[in-house]
N, C-alpha and C positions, 0 to 999 in steps of 0.2 A: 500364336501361343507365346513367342518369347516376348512379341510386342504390347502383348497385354499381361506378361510378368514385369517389362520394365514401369508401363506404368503403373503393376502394382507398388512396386517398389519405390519409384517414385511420390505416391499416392502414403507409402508408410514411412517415408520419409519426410512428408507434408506433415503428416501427421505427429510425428515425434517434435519435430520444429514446433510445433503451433501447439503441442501438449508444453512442451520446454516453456517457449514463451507463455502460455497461462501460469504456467507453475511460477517463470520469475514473478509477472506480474502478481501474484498471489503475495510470495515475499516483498514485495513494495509494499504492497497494500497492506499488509500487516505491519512493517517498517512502520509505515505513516501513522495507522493506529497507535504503534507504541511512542512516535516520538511524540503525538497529538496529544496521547494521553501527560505523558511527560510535562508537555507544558501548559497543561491543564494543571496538573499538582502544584507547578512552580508560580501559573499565574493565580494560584490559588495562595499558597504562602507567601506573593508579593501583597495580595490584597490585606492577607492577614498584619502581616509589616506593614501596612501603612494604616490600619486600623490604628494598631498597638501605636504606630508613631502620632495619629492624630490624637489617641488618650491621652499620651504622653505631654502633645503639646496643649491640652486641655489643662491638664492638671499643670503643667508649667507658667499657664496664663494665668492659675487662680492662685498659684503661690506668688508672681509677680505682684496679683492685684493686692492683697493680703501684707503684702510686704513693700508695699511702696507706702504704708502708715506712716511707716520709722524712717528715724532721719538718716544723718550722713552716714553711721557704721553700716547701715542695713543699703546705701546707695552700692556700693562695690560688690552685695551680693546679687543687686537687681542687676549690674552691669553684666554679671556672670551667666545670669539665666537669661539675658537676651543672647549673648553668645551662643549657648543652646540652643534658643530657640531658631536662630539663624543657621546653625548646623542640622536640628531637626527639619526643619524647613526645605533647606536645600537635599538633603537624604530622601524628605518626602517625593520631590520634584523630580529628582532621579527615578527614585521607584517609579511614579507614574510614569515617567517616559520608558521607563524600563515595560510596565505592564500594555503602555501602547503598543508598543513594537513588538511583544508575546501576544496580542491582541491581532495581529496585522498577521505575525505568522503566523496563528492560527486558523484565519481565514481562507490564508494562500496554502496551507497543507487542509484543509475541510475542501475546498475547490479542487485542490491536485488529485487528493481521494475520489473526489464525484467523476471527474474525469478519467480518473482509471476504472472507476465501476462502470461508466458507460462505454469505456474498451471494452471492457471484459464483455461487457453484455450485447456488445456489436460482433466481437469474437465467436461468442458459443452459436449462433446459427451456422456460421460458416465452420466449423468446428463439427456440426450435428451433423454438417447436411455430407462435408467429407466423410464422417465415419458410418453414414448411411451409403453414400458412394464407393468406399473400399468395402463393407461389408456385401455390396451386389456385385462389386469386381470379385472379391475372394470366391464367392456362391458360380460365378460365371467361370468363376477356373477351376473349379472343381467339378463343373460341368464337362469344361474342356477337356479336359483332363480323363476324364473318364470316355468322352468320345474318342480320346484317343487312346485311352486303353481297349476299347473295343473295337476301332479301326486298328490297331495291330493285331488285336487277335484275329480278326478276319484276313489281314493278311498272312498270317503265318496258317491258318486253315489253306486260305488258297494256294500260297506257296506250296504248302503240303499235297495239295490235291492233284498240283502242276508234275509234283516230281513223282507223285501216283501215274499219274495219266502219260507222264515222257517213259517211264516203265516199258 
C-alpha cells in the first residue's frame, strides 16, 4: 500500500513536471509567434523604405537627366544630387542587408517553432499514456483501500468474537 502511494506520488509528481514543462514550452512558442510576427511587421516597413527609397531615386535620376540641359549654374546642382543619390544608394544597401539578416531570422525562428511543435507533439503521447497510467494506479488504490477497509473490519469482527469466545 504505501509502495504504491509512493509511486503514486511519484507518478503526480511526473506529472506536474511534464504539465510545467508543456506550459513553458507553450510560452516559447507563443514568445516566437510574437517575436516572428514582429519581424514580419519590421521586414515589412524595411521593404516599404526601400520601395520609397527606389521612387525616390527614380525621381532623382529624372531631375538629373532634365537638368543636365543647362550649363555651368545648373552643374553644382547636378553635383548635389549625385551626393543624394550616393547617400540614397548606400541607405538602400543597408536596408537590404538589414532585410537579409531579418530574412535569415526569420527562418531560424519558423525552424526553432517547428521544432518545438514536434516536442510538443513527441511530448503529449507520453503525457496521455502517464495520465492513463496514474488514472489506473489512482482506481487501483482505491481498490486497495477499500480491501483494506473491509480486511479491518473483519478483523475487529474477529477480534470481537475472540473476546466473546475467551468469555
Amino acid at each position: 500500500m504505501k509502495e504504491t502511494r509512493v509511486i503514486l506520488n511519484d507518478l503526480n509528481n511526473q506529472k506536474r513536471d511534464l504539465l510545467a514543462s508543456i506550459e513553458d514550452q507553450h510560452s516559447i512558442l507563443a514568445r516566437y509567434h510574437l517575436d516572428t510576427e514582429k519581424e514580419e511587421r519590421t521586414l515589412q516597413d524595411v521593404r516599404a523604405s526601400i520601395d520609397k527609397s527606389r521612387t525616390d531615386l527614380k525621381h532623382t535620376l529624372e531631375m538629373i537627366q532634365l537638368e543636365k540641359t543647362e550649363l555651368e549654374a545648373l552643374r553644382l546642382q547636378h553635383e548635389s544630387k549625385m551626393g543624394d543619390l550616393e547617400k540614397t544608394q548606400l541607405a538602400a544597401l543597408q536596408e537590404k542587408a538589414e532585410l537579409e539578416t531579418l530574412q535569415v531570422s526569420c527562418k531560424e525562428k519558423h525552424a526553432q517553432v517547428e521544432r518545438i511543435q514536434k516536442q510538443l507533439n513527441l511530448q503529449r503521447p507520453e503525457k496521455e499514456r502517464l495520465t492513463t497510467e496514474l488514472s489506473a494506479m489512482e482506481a487501483r488504490a482505491v481498490v486497495l483501500h477499500r480491501e483494506e477497509e473491509g480486511l479491518e473490519e473483519k478483523c475487529r469482527e474477529w477480534d470481537s468474537k475472540v473476546v466473546q469466545l475467551a468469555k
